[in-house]
C-alpha positions in Angstrom: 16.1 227.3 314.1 17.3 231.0 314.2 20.0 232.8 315.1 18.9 233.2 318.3 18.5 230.0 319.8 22.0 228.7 318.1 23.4 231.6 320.1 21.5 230.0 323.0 21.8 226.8 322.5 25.0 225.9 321.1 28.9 227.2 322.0 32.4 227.3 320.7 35.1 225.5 322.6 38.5 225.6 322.0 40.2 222.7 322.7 43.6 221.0 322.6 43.5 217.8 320.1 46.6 215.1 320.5 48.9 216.9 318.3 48.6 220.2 320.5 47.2 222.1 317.9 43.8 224.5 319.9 40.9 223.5 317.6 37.3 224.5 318.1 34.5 222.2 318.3 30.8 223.7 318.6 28.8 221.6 321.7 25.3 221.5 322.3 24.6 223.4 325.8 20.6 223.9 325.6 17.9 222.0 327.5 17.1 218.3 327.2 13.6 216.6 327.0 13.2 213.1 328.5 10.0 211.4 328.6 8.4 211.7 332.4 6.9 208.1 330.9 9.0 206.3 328.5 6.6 203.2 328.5 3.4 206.0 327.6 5.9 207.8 324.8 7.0 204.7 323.1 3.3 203.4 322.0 3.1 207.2 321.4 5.5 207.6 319.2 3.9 204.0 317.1 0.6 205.5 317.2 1.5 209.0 315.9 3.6 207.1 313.1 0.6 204.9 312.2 -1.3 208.0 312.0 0.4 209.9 310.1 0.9 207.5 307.1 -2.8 206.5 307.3 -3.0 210.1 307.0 -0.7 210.3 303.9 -2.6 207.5 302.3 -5.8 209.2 302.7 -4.6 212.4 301.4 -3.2 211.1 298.0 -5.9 208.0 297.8 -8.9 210.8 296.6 -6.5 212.7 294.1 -6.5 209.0 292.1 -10.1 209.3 291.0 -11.3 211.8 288.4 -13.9 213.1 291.2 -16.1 215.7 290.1 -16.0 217.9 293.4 -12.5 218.6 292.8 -13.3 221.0 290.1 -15.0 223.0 292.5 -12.9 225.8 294.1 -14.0 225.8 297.3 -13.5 222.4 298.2 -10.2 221.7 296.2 -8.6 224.6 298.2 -8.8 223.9 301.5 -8.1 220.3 300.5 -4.8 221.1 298.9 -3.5 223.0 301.6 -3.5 220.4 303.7 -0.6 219.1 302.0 1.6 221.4 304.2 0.2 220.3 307.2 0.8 216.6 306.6 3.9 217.5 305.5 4.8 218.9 309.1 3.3 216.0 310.8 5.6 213.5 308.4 8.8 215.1 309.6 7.6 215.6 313.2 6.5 211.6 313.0 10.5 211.0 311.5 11.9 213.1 314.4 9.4 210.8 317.4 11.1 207.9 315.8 14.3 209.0 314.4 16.1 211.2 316.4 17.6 209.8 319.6 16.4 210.9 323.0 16.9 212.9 325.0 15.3 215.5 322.6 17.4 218.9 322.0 15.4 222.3 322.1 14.7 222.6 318.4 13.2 218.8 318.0 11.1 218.8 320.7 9.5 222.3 319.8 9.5 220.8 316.0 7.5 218.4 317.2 5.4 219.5 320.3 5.1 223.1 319.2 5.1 223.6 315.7 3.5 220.4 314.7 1.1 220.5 317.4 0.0 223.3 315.6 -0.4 222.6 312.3 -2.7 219.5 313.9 -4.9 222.4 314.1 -4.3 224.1 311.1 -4.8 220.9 309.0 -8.3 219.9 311.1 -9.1 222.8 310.4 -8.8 222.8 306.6 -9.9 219.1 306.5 -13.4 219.8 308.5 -13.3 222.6 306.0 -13.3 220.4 303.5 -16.1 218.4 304.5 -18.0 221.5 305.0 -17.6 222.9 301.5 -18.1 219.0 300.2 -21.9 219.0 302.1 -22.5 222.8 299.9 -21.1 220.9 296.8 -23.6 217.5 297.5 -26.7 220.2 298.1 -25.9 222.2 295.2 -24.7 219.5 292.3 -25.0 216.1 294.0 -22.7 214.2 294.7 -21.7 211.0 293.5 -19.4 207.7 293.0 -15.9 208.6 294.0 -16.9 212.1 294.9 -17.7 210.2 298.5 -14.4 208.7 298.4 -13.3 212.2 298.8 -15.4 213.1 301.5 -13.9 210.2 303.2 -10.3 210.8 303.4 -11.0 214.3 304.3 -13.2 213.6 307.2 -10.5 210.7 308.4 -7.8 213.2 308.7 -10.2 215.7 310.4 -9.8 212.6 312.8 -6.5 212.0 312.7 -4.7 215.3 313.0 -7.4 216.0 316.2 -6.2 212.7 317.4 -2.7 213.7 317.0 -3.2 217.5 318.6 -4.8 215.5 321.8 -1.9 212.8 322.4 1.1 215.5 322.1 -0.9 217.7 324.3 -1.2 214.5 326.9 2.9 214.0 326.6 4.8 215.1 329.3 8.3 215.6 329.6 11.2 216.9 331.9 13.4 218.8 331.0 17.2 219.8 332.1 19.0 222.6 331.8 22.6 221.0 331.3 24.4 224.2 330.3 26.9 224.4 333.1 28.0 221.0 333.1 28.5 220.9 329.3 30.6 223.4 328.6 32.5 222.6 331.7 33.2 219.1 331.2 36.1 217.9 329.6 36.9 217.9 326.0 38.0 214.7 324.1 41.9 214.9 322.7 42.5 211.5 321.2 41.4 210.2 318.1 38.8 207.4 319.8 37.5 210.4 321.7 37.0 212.3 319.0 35.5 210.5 317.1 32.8 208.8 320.3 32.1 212.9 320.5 30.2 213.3 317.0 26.7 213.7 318.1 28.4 216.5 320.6 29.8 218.5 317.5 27.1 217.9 314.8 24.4 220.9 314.8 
């Protein structure tokens, strides 16, 4: 998140705590995301994780064998790069099921934005895979495990298209709650405090 949208999203309030001493506490004031279909979301946010792992597995599974069309540079690059994009997808599958809803501003663009993107990115380097593994089998031939390779990559050609179409299908309202945050009142006991956590985390 930069500068700008903690600017945006997030505000100093000075307060008054039980001892009368003015403190400061930093309160989220963006927008919130709530699924328009929690039902929809929750097998979502199951199917996404399943995929994602699957997607994991089949990433690392190839990179076990001593396959020969990894010593080829065209396919072993594209290939490897996709270790960014499943990175992105692992965190954005932690945030579906870890982070509580309603979604602040900077999960749900994690998630729906930037990952949804790098869906793309890593389909694209996984077909590209695939692609430079059909050169490799009409050049060299391929054989044994080299086919376990070919595999996984086409699987998560599968996946991360799978995953780009559900996000796209999610659908979410969203409310501005600005206003009311920062107007309503502040917690001064300790009990308060302390049920006000998630209000001054960032």
């Amino acid at each position: 998140m930069n500068k700008k949208q903690i600017r945006r999203d997030y505000q100093n309030i000075d307060y008054v705590d039980e001892k009368g001493k003015v403190r400061t506490r930093v309160r989220y004031v963006g927008a919130l995301y709530s699924p328009a279909d929690w039902h929809a979301f929750g097998i979502f946010r199951v199917v996404y994780a399943v995929l994602v792992l699957l997607s994991i597995a089949a990433f690392v599974v190839p990179l076990c064998f001593n396959s020969q069309v990894f010593r080829t540079v065209y396919f072993t690059m594209p290939y490897v790069l996709m270790v960014f994009a499943v990175f992105v997808v692992a965190i954005a599958a932690y945030k579906l099921l870890l982070v509580r809803l309603p979604y602040r501003e900077e999960d749900f663009a994690f998630v729906f934005k930037k990952a949804k993107a790098w869906c793309l990115v890593g389909g694209g380097l996984a077909l590209l895979s695939v692609v430079a593994f059909a050169v490799y089998a009409c050049l060299a031939g391929a054989v044994g495990t080299d086919y376990v390779a070919l595999g996984c990559a086409l699987w998560i050609t599968l996946a991360f298209a799978t995953l780009f179409a559900l996000s796209v299908r999610q659908r979410f309202e969203r409310t501005e709650h600005a206003a009311e945050a920062a107007a309503a009142p502040l917690p001064i006991s300790a009990e308060d405090e302390h049920n006000a956590t998630d209000d001054a985390s960032i």
